[in-house]
C-alpha positions in Angstrom: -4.2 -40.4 82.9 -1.3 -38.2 84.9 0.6 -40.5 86.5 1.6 -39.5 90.3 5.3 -40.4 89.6 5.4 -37.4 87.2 5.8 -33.4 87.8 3.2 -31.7 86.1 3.1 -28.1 87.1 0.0 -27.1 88.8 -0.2 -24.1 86.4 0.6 -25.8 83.2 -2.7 -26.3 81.3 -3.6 -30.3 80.0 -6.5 -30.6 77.6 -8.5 -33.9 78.1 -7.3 -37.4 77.5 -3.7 -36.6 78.0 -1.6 -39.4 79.0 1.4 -38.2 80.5 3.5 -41.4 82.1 5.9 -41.7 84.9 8.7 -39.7 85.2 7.9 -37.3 83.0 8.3 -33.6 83.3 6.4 -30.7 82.3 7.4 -27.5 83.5 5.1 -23.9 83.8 3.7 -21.5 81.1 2.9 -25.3 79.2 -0.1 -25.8 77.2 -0.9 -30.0 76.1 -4.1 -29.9 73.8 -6.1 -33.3 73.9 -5.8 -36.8 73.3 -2.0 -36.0 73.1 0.6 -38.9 74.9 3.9 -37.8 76.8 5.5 -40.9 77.2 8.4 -41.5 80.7 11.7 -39.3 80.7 10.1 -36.3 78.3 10.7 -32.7 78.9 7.8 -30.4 78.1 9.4 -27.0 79.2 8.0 -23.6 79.5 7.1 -21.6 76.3 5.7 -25.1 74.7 2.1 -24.8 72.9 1.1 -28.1 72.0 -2.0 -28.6 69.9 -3.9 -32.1 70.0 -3.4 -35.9 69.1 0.9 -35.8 69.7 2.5 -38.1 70.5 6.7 -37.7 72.3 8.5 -40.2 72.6 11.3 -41.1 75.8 14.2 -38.6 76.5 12.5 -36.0 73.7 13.3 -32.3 75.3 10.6 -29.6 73.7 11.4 -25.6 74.0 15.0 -25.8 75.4 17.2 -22.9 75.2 17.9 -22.0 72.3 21.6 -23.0 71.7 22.3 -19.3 70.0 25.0 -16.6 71.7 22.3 -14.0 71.4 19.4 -15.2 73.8 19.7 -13.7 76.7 16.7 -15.4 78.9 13.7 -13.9 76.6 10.2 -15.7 77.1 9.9 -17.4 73.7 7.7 -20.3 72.7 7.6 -23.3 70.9 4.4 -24.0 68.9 3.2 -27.4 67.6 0.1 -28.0 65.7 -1.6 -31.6 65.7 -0.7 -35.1 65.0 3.0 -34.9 65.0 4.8 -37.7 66.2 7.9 -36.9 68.0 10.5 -39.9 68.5 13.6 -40.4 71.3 15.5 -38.0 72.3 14.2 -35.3 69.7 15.5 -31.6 70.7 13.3 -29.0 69.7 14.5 -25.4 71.2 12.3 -22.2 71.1 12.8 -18.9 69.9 15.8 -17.0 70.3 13.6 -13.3 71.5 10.2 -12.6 72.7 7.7 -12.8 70.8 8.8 -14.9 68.1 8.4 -19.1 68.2 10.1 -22.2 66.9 6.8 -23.7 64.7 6.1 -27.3 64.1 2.9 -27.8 61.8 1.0 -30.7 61.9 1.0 -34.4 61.1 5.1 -34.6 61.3 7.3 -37.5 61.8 10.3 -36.7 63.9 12.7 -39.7 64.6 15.2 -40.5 66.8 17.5 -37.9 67.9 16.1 -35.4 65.4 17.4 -31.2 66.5 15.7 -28.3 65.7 17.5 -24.9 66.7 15.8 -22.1 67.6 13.3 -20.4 65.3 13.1 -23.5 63.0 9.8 -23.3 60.9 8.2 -26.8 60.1 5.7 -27.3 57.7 2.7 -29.9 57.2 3.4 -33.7 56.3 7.2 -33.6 56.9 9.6 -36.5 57.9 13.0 -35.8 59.2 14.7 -38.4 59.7 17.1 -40.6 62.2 20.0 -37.7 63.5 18.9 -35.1 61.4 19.8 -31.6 62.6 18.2 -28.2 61.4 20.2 -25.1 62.2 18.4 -22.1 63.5 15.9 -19.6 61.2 15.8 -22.6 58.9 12.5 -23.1 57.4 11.2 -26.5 55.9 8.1 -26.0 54.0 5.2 -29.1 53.5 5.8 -32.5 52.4 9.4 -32.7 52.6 11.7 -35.3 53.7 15.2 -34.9 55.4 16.5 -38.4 55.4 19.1 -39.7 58.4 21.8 -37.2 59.0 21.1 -34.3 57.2 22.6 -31.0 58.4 20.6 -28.3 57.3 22.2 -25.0 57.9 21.8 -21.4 59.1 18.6 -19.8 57.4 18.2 -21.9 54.7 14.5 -22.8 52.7 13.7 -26.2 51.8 10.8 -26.0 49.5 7.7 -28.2 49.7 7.8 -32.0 48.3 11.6 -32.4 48.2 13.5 -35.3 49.1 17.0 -34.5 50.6 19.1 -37.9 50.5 21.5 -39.2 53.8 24.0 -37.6 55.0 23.9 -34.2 52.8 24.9 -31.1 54.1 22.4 -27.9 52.9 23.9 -24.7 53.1 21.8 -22.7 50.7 18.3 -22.9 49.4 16.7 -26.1 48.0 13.8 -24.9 45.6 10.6 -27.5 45.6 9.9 -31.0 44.0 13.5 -32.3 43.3 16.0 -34.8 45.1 19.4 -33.7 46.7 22.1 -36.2 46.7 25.7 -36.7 47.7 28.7 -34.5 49.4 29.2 -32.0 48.0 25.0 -31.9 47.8 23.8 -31.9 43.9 20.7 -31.8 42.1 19.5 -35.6 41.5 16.3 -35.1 39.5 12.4 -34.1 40.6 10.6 -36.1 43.7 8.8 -37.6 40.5 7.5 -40.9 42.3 6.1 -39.2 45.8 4.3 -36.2 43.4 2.4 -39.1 41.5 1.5 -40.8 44.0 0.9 -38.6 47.3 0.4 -35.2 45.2 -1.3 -37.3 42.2 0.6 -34.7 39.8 0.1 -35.4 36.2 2.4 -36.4 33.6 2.1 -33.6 31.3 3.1 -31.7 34.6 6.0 -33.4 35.6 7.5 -32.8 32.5 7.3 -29.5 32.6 8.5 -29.3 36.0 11.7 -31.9 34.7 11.9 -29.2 31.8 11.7 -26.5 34.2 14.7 -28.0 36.5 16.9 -29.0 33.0 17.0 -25.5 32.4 18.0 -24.0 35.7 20.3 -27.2 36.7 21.3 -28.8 32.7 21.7 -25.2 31.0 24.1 -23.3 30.6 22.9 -20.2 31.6 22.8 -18.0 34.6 20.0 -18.4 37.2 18.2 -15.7 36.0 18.3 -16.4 32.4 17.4 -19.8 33.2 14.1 -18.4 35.0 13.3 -16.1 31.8 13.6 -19.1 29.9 11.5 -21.1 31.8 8.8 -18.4 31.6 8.9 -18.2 27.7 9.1 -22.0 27.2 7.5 -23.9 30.2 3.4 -23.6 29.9 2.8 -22.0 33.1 0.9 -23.5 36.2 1.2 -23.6 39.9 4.0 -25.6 40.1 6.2 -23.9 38.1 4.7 -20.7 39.2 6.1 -21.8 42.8 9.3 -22.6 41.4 9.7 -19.2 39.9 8.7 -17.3 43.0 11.2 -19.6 45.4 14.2 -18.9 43.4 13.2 -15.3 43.0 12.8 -15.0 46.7 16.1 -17.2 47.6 19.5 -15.9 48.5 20.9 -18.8 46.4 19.8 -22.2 46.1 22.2 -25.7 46.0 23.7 -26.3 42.2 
């Protein structure tokens, strides 16, 4: 399943059932779990740790150098869990230091010319979309969505289930289950359609994360009044729970 017009390191470790096509190259200190597919003109360089079941895609480069003044040549690593599918010309760069990793989870859809600086966390279930480029320390928890040509910056938090619009430009925090939309990036309501149907979310607790959101986004009140209110009006679960937490552990989130 290695084809001979390939370089494989002789010390890079393939699981079984890898398919790795012609011209491909895979440098040392590689790991490739099973059943995974490397398709002609990839670059799997050192530092990669690749679970099972991926699939890159032509011109992809995984575990570059990280693109960040402060790396001076430390052995980092890139670590990808199972099932993600990782399109053209993605460029996912590793850690800036030793001992730390760039993490993609599992079952993530990468498109075409997608970028992930260095020390990028990826959650579960994501989709990033065409062009899409996350800045370094930037973490992008489960079930999220980063439509074509969103620029996330430096260190920002994209909470779980949101859906950030084309072209927006993130440069603080974006607290779980709403929509982002437009330049200069607003609040555009809660992810209500994917958390009925892929979340099955109930109405009664929608609403309370809509209420939840009308007070932090609608009122006006500062953040943390907005968060007191929410905890003396909002019936408490683990949604708004997570929303809660989020905020009280952001920096400062997008309004």
């Amino acid at each position: 399943m290695i084809s001979p017009l390939a370089y494989v390191d002789p010390t890079a470790k393939i699981g079984q059932n890898v398919t790795i096509q012609p011209f491909a190259y895979v440098e040392e200190d590689v790991e490739i779990g099973d059943n995974c597919i490397i398709m002609s003109g990839a670059r799997i360089l050192k530092g990669t740790r690749m679970g099972k079941s991926n699939k890159v895609h032509h011109g992809a480069v995984l575990s570059s150098e990280p693109q960040d003044f402060h790396y001076t040549g430390d052995e980092s690593q890139l670590i990808i869990g199972d099932n993600n599918d990782i399109r053209e010309n993605v460029v996912v760069s590793r850690a800036t230091y030793a001992g730390q990793s760039t993490r993609i989870g599992n079952d993530n859809y990468l498109m075409d010319g997608v970028h992930l600086c260095h020390d990028v966390q990826i959650g579960n279930h994501c989709v990033l979309g065409i062009k899409t480029t996350v800045a370094g320390e930037s973490q992008v928890d489960d079930y999220t969505i980063l439509s074509s040509n969103v620029i996330v910056h430096q260190s920002c938090h994209i909470g779980s289930w949101v859906l950030i619009q084309a072209g927006c430009r993130i440069s603080k925090d974006v607290p779980p289950y709403v929509i982002m939309k437009g330049n200069p990036t607003k609040y555009h309501g809660v992810n209500a359609a994917v958390l009925q149907h892929k979340n099955q979310t109930s109405e009664r607790i929608l609403r309370h994360i809509v209420n939840a959101y009308r007070l932090i986004y609608q009122g006006n009140f500062s953040l943390q009044d907005a968060l007191q209110k929410i905890e003396d009006q909002v019936p408490m679960s683990d949604e708004i729970r997570n929303i809660i937490h989020f905020i009280n552990d952001s920096k400062g989130i997008v309004k």
